[in-house]
C-alpha positions as CSV (number, residue, x, y, z in Angstrom):
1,X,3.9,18.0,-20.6
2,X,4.1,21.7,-19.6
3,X,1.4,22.8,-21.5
4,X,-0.6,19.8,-19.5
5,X,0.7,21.0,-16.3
6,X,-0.3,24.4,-16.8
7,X,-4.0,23.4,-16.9
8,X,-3.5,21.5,-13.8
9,X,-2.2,24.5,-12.3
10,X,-5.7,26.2,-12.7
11,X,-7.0,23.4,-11.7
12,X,-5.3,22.7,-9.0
13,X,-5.5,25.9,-7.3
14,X,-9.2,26.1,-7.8
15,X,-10.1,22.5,-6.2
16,X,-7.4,21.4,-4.4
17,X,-8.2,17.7,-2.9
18,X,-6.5,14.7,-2.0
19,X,-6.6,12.2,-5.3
20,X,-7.0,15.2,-7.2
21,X,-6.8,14.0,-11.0
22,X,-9.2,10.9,-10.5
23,X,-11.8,13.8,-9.2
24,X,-11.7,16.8,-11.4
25,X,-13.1,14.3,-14.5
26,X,-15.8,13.2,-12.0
27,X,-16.6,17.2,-11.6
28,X,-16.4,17.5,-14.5
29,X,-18.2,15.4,-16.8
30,X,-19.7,13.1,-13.9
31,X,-19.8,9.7,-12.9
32,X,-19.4,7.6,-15.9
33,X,-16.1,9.7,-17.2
34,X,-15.1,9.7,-13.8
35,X,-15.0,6.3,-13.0
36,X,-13.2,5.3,-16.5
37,X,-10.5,7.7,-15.9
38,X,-10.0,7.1,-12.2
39,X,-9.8,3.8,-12.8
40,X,-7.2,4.3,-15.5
41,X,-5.2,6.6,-13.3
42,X,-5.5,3.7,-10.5
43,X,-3.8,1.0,-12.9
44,X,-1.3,3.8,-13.8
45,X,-0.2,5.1,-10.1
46,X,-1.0,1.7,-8.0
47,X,1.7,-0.6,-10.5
48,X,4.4,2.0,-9.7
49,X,5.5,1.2,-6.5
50,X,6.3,-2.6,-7.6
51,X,8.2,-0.8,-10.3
52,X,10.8,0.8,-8.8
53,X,11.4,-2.2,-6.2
54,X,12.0,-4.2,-8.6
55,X,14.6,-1.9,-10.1
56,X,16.4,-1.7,-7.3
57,X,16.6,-5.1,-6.8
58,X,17.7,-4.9,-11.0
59,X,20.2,-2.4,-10.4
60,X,21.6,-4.4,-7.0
61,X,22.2,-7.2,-9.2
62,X,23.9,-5.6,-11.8
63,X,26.0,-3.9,-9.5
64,X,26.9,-6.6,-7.0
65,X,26.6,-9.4,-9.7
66,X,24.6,-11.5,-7.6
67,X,23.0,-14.4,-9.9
68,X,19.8,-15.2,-7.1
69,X,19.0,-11.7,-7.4
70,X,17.8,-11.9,-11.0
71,X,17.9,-14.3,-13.4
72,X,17.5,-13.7,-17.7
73,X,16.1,-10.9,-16.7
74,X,13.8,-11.5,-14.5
75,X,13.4,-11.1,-10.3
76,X,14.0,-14.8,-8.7
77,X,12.3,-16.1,-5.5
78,X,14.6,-13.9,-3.6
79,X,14.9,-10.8,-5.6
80,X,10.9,-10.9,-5.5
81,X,11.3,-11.3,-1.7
82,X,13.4,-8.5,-1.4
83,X,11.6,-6.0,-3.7
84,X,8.4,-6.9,-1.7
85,X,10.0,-5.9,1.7
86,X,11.4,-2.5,0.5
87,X,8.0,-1.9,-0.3
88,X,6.6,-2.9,2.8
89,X,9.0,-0.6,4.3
90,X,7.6,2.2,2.5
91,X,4.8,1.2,3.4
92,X,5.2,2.0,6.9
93,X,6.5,5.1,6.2
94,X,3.5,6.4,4.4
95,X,1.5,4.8,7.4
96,X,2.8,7.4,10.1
97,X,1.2,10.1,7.7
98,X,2.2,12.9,5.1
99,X,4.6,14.9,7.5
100,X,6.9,11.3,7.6
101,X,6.8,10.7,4.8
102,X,7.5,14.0,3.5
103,X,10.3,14.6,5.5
104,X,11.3,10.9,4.3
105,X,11.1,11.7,1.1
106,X,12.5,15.6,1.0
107,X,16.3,14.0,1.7
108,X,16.1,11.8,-1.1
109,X,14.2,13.9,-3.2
110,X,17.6,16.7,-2.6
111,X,20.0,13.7,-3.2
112,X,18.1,12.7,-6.7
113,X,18.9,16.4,-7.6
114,X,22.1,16.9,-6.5
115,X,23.7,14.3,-7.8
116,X,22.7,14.6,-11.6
117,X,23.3,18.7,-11.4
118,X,27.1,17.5,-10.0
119,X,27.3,15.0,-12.7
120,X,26.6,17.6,-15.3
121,X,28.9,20.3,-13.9
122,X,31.9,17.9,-13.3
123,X,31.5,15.9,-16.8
124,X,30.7,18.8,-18.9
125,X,33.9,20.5,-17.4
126,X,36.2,17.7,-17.7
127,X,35.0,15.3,-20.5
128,X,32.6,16.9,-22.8
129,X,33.4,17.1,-26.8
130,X,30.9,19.9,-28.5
131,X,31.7,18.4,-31.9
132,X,30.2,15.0,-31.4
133,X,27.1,16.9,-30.6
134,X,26.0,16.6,-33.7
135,X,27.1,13.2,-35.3
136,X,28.7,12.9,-39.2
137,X,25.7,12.2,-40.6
138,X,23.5,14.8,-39.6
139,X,21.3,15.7,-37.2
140,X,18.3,13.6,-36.7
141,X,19.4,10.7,-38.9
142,X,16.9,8.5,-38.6
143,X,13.9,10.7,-38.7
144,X,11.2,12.4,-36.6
145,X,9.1,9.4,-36.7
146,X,11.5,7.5,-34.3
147,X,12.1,10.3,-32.0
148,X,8.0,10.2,-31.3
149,X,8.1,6.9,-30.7
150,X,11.0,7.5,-27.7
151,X,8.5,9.9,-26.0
152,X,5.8,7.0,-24.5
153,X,8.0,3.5,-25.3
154,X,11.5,4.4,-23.7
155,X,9.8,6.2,-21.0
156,X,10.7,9.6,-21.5
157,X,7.2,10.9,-20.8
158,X,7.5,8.8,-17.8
159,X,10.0,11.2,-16.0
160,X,7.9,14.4,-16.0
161,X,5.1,12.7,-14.2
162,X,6.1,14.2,-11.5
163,X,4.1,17.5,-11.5
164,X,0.6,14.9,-10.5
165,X,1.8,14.5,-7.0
166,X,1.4,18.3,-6.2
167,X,-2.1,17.9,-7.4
168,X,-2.7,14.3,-5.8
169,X,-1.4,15.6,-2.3
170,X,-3.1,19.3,-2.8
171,X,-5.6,18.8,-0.3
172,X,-2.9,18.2,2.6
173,X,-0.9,21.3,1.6
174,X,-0.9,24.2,4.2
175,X,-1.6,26.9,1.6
176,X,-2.7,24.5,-1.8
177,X,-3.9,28.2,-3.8
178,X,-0.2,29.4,-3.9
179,X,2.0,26.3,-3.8
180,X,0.2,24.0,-6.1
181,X,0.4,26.2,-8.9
182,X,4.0,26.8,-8.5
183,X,5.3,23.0,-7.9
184,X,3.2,21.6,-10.7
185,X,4.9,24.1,-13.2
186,X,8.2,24.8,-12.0
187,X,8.3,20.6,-11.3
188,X,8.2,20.1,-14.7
189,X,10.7,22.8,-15.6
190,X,13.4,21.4,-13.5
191,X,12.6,18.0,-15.1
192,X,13.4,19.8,-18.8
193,X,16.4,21.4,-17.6
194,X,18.2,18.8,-16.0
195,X,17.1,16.2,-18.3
196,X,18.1,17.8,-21.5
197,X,21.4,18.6,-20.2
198,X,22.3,15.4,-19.9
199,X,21.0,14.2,-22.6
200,X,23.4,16.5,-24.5
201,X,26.5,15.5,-22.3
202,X,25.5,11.6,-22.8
203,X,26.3,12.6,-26.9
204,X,29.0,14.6,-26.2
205,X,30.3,12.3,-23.5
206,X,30.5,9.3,-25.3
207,X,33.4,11.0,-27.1
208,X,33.5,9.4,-30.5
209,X,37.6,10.9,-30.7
210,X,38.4,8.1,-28.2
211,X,39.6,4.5,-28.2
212,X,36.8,2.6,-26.7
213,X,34.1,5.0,-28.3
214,X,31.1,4.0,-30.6
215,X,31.9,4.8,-34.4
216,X,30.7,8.0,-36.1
217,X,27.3,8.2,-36.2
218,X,26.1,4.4,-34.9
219,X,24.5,5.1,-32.0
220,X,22.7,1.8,-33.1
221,X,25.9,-0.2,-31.5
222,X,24.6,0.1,-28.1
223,X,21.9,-2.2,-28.6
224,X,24.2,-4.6,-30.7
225,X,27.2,-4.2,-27.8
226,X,24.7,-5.5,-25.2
227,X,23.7,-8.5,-27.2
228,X,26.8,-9.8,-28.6
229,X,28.8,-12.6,-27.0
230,X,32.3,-11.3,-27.2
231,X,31.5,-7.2,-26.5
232,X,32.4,-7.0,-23.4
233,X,35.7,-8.3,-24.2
234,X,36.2,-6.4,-27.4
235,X,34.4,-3.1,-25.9
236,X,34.3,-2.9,-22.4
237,X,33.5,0.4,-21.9
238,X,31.0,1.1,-24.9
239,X,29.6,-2.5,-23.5
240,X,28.8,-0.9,-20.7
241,X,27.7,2.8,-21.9
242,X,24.1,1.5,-22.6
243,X,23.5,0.1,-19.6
244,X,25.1,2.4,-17.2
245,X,26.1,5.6,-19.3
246,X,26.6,8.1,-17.0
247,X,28.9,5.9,-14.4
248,X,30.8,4.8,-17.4
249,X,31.5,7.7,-18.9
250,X,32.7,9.1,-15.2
251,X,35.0,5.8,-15.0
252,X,36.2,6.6,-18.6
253,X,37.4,9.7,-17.7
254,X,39.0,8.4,-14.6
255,X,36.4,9.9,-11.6
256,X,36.0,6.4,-9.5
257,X,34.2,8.9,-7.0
258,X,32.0,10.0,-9.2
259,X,31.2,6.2,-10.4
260,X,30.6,5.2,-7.2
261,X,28.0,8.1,-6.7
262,X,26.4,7.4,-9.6
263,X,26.2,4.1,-8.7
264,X,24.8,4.6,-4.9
265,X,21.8,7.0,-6.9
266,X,20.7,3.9,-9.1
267,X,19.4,2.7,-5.8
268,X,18.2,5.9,-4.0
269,X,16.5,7.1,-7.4
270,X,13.7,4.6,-7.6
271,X,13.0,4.4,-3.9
272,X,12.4,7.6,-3.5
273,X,9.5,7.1,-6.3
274,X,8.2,4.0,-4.1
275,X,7.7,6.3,-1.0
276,X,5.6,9.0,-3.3
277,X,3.7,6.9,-5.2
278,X,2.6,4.6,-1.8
279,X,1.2,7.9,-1.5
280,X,-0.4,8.6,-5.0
281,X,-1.9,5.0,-5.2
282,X,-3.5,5.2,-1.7
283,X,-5.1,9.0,-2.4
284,X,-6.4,7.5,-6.1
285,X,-8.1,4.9,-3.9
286,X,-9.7,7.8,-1.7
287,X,-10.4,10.0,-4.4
288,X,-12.4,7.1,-6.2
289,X,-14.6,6.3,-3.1
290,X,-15.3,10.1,-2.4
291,X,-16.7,9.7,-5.9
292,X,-18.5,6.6,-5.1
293,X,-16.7,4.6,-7.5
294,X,-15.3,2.6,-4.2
295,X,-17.0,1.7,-0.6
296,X,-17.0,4.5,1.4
297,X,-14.7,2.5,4.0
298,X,-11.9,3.2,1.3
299,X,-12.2,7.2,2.1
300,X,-12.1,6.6,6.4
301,X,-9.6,8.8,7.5
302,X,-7.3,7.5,10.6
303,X,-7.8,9.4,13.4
304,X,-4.0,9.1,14.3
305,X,-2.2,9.2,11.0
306,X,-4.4,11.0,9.3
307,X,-4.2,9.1,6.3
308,X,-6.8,6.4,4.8
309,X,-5.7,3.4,5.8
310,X,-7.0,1.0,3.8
311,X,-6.2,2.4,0.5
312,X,-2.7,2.6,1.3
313,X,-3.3,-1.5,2.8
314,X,-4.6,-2.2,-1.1
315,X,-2.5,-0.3,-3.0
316,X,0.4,-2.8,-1.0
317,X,-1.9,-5.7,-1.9
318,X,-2.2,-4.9,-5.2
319,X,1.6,-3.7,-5.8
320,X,2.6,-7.4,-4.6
321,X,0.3,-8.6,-7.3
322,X,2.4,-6.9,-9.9
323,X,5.5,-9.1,-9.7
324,X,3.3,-11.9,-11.0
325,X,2.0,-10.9,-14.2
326,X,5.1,-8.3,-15.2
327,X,7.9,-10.2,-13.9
328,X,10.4,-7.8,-15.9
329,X,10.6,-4.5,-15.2
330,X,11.5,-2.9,-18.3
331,X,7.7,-4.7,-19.7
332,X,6.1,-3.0,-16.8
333,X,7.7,0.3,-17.6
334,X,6.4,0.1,-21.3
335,X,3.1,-0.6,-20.0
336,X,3.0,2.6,-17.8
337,X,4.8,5.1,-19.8
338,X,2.7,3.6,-22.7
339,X,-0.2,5.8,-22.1
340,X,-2.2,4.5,-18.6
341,X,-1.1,7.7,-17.2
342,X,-1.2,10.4,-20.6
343,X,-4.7,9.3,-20.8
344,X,-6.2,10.6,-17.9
345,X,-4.5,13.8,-18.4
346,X,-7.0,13.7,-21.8
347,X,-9.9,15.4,-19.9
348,X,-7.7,17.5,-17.6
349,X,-5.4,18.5,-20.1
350,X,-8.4,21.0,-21.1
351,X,-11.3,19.5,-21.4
352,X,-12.3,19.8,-17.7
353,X,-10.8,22.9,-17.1
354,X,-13.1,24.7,-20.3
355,X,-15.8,22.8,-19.2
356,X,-15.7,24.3,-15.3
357,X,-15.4,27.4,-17.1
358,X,-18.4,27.3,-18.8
359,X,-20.6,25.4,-16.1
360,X,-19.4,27.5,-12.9
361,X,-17.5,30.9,-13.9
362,X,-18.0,31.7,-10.3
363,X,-15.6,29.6,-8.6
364,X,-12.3,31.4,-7.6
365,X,-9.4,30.8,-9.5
366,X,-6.4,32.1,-7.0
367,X,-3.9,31.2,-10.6
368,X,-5.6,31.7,-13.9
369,X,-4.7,31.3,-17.5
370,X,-7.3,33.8,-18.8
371,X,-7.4,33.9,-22.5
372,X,-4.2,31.5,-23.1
373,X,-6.4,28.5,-21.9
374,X,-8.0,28.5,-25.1
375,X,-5.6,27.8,-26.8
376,X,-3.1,26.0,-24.5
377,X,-6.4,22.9,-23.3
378,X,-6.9,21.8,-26.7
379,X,-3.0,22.0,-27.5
380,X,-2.7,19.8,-23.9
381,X,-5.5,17.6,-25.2
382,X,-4.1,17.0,-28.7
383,X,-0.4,16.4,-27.7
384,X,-2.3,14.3,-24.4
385,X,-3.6,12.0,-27.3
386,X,-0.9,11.8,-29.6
387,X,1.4,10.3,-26.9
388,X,-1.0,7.6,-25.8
389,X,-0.8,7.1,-29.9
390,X,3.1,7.0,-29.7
391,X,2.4,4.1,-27.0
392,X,2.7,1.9,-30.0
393,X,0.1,-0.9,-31.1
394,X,-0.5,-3.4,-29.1
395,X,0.0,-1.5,-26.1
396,X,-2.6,0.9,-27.0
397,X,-5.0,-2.3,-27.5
398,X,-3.4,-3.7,-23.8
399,X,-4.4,-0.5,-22.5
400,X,-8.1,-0.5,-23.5
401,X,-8.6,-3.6,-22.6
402,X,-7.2,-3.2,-19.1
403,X,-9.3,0.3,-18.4
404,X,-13.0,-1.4,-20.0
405,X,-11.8,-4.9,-17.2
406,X,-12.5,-2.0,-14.6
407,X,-16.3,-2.4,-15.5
408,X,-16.2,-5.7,-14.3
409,X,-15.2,-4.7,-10.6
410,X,-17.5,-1.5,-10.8
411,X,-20.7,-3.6,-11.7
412,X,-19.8,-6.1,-9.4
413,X,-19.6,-3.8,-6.5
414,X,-22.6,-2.0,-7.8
415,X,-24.6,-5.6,-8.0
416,X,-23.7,-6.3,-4.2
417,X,-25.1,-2.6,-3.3
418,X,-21.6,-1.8,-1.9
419,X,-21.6,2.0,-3.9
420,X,-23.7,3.7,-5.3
421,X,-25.2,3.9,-8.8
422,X,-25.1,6.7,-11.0
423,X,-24.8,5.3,-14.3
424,X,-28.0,7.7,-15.1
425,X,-28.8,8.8,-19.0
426,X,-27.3,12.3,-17.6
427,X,-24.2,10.9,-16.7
428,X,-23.7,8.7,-19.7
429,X,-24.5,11.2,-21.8
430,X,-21.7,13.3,-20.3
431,X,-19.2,10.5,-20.3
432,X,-20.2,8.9,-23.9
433,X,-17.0,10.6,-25.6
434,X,-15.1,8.9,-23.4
435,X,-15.2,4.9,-24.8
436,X,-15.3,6.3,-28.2
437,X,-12.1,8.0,-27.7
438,X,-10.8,4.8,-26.6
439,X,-11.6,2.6,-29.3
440,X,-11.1,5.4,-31.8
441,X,-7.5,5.9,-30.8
442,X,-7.2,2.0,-29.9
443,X,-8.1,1.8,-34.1
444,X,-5.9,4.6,-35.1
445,X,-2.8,3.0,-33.3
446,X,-3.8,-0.3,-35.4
447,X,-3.7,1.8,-38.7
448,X,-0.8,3.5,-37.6
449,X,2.9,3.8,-38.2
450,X,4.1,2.9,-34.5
451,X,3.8,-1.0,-34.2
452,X,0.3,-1.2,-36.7
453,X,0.1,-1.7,-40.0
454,X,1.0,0.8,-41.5
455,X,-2.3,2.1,-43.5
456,X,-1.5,5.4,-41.7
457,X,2.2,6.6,-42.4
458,X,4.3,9.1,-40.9
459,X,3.5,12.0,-40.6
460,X,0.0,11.7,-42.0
461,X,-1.2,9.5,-39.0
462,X,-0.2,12.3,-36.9
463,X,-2.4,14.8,-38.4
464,X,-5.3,12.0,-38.7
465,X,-4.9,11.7,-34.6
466,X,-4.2,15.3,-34.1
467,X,-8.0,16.4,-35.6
468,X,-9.6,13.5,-34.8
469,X,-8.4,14.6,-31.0
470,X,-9.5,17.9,-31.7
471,X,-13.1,16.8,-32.4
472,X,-12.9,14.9,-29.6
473,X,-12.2,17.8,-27.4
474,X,-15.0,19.7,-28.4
475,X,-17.3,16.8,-28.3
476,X,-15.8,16.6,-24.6
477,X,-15.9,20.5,-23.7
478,X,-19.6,20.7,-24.6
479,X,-20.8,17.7,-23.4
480,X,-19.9,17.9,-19.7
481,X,-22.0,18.5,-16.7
482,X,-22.7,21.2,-13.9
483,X,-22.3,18.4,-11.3
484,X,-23.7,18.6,-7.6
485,X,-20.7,18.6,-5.9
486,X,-19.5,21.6,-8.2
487,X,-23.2,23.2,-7.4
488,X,-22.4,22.4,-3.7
489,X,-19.0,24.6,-4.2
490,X,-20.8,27.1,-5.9
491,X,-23.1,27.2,-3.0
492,X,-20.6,27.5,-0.2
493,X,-18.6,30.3,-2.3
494,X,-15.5,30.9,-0.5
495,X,-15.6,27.7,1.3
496,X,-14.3,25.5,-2.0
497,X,-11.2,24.9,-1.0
498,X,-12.0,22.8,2.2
């Protein structure tokens, strides 16, 4: 993810916009790429929202016990209710414009920080066990092949998306040339520090020198502990570690306070990720008209708020739409961590950036990678495609299918003359790469060792996906397109950036 975010960074600084990653494949490669990967990014960002209601709602009914809340797993009548107003309240927030919601989402963004750096400074002082670090058996035990597979289907990848929204919001930043550069890298830094450190104080936490703890080396038990009839009675406290670690590793070591904090952030955490992504959806919208892939009454700015109104009205709309056909929220997780959102960064992990090198070396680049983007845009595009490969099969095959069903809405908005066509042999020339990836990768993860057949075993299926991806960024780097918008930047030389 860094090495992704790093290209963004050049990116970013050198076209700042609003809806920034659905545009730069559009300048890029033109229309036809463009629309495929805005629309992907669109089914990505838009499902979000409906995401973290509904775990709140999960986490409220875990915590409180309520059985109307949820139900085997899944929202009722009134957990669905109540997932749908929190949105709506976010809703309004983003509605009064970027500086509320900002400010909105600055307090919660310092409280989602705070309290996992406090969690890791009080647990690693007072119940941390270095030796357990490394289990009996050895370190990776089971393999690299399952560690892969954690990246994209636990949703690991899923918590360093959040370098995107410094691009998505870059054209409403006050000085975009020095501040996106700086929050789309340092974003993801953060992200790697604080993450990994509790990753290592969840193994050394979950001391295995203690009464209640799992047995050497069978990390496997949490699953087991969750499922069995009788493991909460036999092992309350392990019964509980997998589905709130952190809290029950404070309550194990006798912090109630620190429980009860932990407890009060399951909440705050995914609503802080509602208000940000009303926001994401609702500039993807924008983006995608300003590209023509929408009516143009999708890129109106209010005159008040300052904000387009009716892609943030949509992306509610839609949002609400989500609770029908992923009532669970863990399934609508997988779906998104499971590649919606690693795929568009395919053409700007590199392949845009190297192509705007080549087509318009005159733009200003205010941050610049110099020689280290050619190596770091086809490392972003390789390790890009081998984590919508890690998705698993038949998520990749889910995925395809839901990014080609966009064709159905484009050419039905094309037929009724409400945008503009330019499906032209120069723009699907530039773009062809594009649904060959697709289905080549779709393929790949059928062959493969995560969820296919098998035909392709680990680690060999890596390196088949690795150079077919490398061909593919070549193909992509040389195909693209000096497009007129970019010719209109070129044009207007110091005036890119408006």
């Amino acid at each position: 993810m860094i090495f992704i975010a790093l290209v963004y960074a050049e990116l970013g600084a050198m076209i700042p916009r609003s809806g920034a990653i659905v545009r730069y494949g559009y300048l890029s490669h033109g229309s036809f790429a463009g629309f495929i990967f805005g629309w992907a990014y669109f089914l990505s960002a838009v499902s979000v929202p409906a995401i973290e209601a509904e775990a709140v709602v999960t986490y409220a009914a875990s915590y409180v016990k309520h059985p109307t809340l949820v139900a085997n797993g899944v929202m009722t009548g009134i957990g669905t209710l109540i997932a749908m107003l929190l949105m709506t309240g976010f809703f309004v927030l983003n509605y009064f414009g970027v500086n509320i919601m900002g400010k909105s989402n600055q307090g919660l963004t310092w409280v989602k920080v705070a309290i996992p750096v406090v969690t890791i400074v009080v647990l690693f002082a007072v119940h941390f066990n270095p030796s357990d670090v490394v289990p009996p058996n050895g370190f990776l035990p089971y393999g690299w092949a399952p560690v892969f597979a954690a990246i994209s289907s636990s949703g690991i990848v899923f918590s360093y998306f959040g370098f995107r929204q410094a691009l998505d919001y870059g054209g409403e930043a006050k000085n975009p040339q020095r501040s996106i550069p700086i929050a789309t890298v340092v974003s993801v830094l953060i992200g790697i520090l604080i993450y990994s450190l509790l990753q290592v104080l969840f193994v050394g936490g979950a001391s295995t020198g203690r009464q209640w703890a799992l047995p050497p080396g069978q990390w496997q038990t949490l699953n087991a502990l969750a499922t069995a009839r009788d493991a909460a009675a036999l092992h309350p406290l392990a019964y509980n570690l997998r589905n709130s670690p952190f809290a029950t590793i404070a309550l194990s070591a006798g912090m109630v306070w620190l429980t009860y904090t932990l407890y009060a952030s399951a909440y705050l955490a995914p609503a802080g990720t509602l208000n940000v992504y009303m926001g994401t959806s609702t500039r993807t919208l924008y983006g995608m008209a300003v590209n023509g892939h929408l009516p143009a009454s999708f890129k109106r700015i209010s005159d008040w708020t300052r904000i387009p109104l009716l892609p943030l009205v949509a992306t509610l709309l839609v949002g609400f739409l989500f609770f029908l056909p992923f009532p669970s929220w863990y399934k609508m997780v997988g779906f998104i961590s499971g590649g919606a959102t690693v795929f568009t960064y395919v053409v700007g992990g590199g392949a845009a950036l190297m192509n705007l090198r080549r087509q318009a070396p005159e733009l200003r680049r205010p941050f610049r990678l110099w020689g280290g983007a050619r190596v770091l845009s086809p490392v972003a595009f390789v390790l890009a495609s081998e984590t919508v490969y890690w998705t698993g099969w038949p998520d990749t095959l889910y995925l395809a299918i839901a990014i080609f069903a966009g064709f159905i809405l484009y050419f039905a908005l094309a037929f009724a003359g409400k945008i503009r066509q330019s499906f032209d042999r120069k723009n699907l020339k530039a773009g062809a790469w594009v649904p060959v990836f697709i289905l080549a990768l779709t393929l790949l993860s059928y062959l493969g060792e995560y969820g296919g057949i098998g035909v392709l075993g680990f680690p060999v299926d890596l390196i088949v996906v690795a150079v077919f991806s490398l061909g593919m960024y070549f193909w992509a780097v040389h195909s693209g397109i000096r497009t007129e918008e970019v010719e209109a930047m070129v044009r207007s030389g110091g005036d890119q950036y408006v």
